[in-house]
N, C-alpha and C positions, 0 to 999 in steps of 0.2 A: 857084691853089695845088693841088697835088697832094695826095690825104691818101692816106698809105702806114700799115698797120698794124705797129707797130714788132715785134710776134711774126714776121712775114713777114720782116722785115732780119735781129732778132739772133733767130734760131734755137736752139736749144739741143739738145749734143751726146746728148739722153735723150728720149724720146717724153715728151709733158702730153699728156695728156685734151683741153684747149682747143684743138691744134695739131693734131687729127685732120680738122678742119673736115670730120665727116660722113666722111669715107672710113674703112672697115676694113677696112686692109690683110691681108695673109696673109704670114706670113716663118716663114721654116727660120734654126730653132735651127742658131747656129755654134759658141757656144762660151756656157756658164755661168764665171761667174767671183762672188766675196764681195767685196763692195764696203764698207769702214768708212767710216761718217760721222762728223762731229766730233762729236757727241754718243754717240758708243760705239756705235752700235746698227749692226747688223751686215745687209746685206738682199743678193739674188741680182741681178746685173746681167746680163742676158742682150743677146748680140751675133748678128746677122744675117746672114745670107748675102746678102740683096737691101739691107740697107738699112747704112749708116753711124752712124746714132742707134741707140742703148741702149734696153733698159727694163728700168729698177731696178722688180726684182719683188717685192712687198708680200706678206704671210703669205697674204692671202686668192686670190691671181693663183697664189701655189708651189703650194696647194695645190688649185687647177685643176689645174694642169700633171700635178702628180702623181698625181691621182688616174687621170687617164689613159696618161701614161707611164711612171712608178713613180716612187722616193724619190729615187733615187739622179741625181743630174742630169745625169753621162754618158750615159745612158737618152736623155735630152732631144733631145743634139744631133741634128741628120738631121731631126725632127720640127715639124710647122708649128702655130703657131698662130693667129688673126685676131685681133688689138686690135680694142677699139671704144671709145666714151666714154661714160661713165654717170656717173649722178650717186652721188656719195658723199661723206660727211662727213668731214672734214679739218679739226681745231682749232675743232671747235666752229662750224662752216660749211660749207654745202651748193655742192659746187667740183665743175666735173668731171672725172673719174677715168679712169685706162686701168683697161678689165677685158678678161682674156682667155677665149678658148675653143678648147680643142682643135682641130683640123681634119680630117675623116675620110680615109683614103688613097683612093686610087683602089682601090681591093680593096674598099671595104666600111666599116665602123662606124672608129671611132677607133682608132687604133693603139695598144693598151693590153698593157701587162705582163702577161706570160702568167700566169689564175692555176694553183696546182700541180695536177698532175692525181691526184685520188682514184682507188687502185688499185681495182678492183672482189675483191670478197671471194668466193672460192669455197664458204667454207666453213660461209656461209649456208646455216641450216636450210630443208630443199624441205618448203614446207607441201604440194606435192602439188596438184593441178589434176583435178577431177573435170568431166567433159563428158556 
């Protein structure tokens, strides 16, 4: 008899934590979209450029995202992230969890929200430099 792991037949159309099997991937934000569940509560569903599966993104994954590419989740699209799977608490049980993390460009650190540029002030007092 063959044993097939039924996660492997019924797939599911959103990335689990358990379905990572050790790979973390890297995918370019396609599109943000608000997803309501049947209990009211309201979370960010993000869609891929490489990939067909979703990830309904939880307070603590948004606010990965945004501290590196800003609030505003148009900001997002264009920009990659890498899942992975950790453990985290879930109803009172230790389940594993997608976490994200930024991806740095080919330029250099993280591609982050410009922050505003401090004009410099001419009109600082010259204490004067003695040599």
């Amino acid at each position: 008899m063959n044993m097939v792991d039924i996660n492997q037949v019924f797939l599911s159309n959103t990335f689990r934590g358990d379905q990572l099997d050790g790979e973390e991937p890297v995918l370019t934000i396609k599109q943000v979209e608000v997803k309501s569940f049947d209990d009211g509560v309201q979370k960010l569903n993000l869609h891929f450029a490489e990939e067909k599966r979703t990830l309904v993104c939880n307070k603590t994954n948004a606010k990965k995202i945004a501290k590196a590419f800003g609030t505003e989740t148009a900001q997002w699209v264009g920009k990659k992230i890498q899942l992975y799977a950790d453990l985290v608490d879930f109803h009172g049980k230790t389940v594993e969890g997608i976490r994200v993390r930024p991806v740095k460009s080919a330029n250099g650190p993280v591609q982050q929200k410009a922050a505003p540029e401090v004009p410099f002030d001419d009109a600082v007092a010259d204490i004067g430099e003695t040599f």
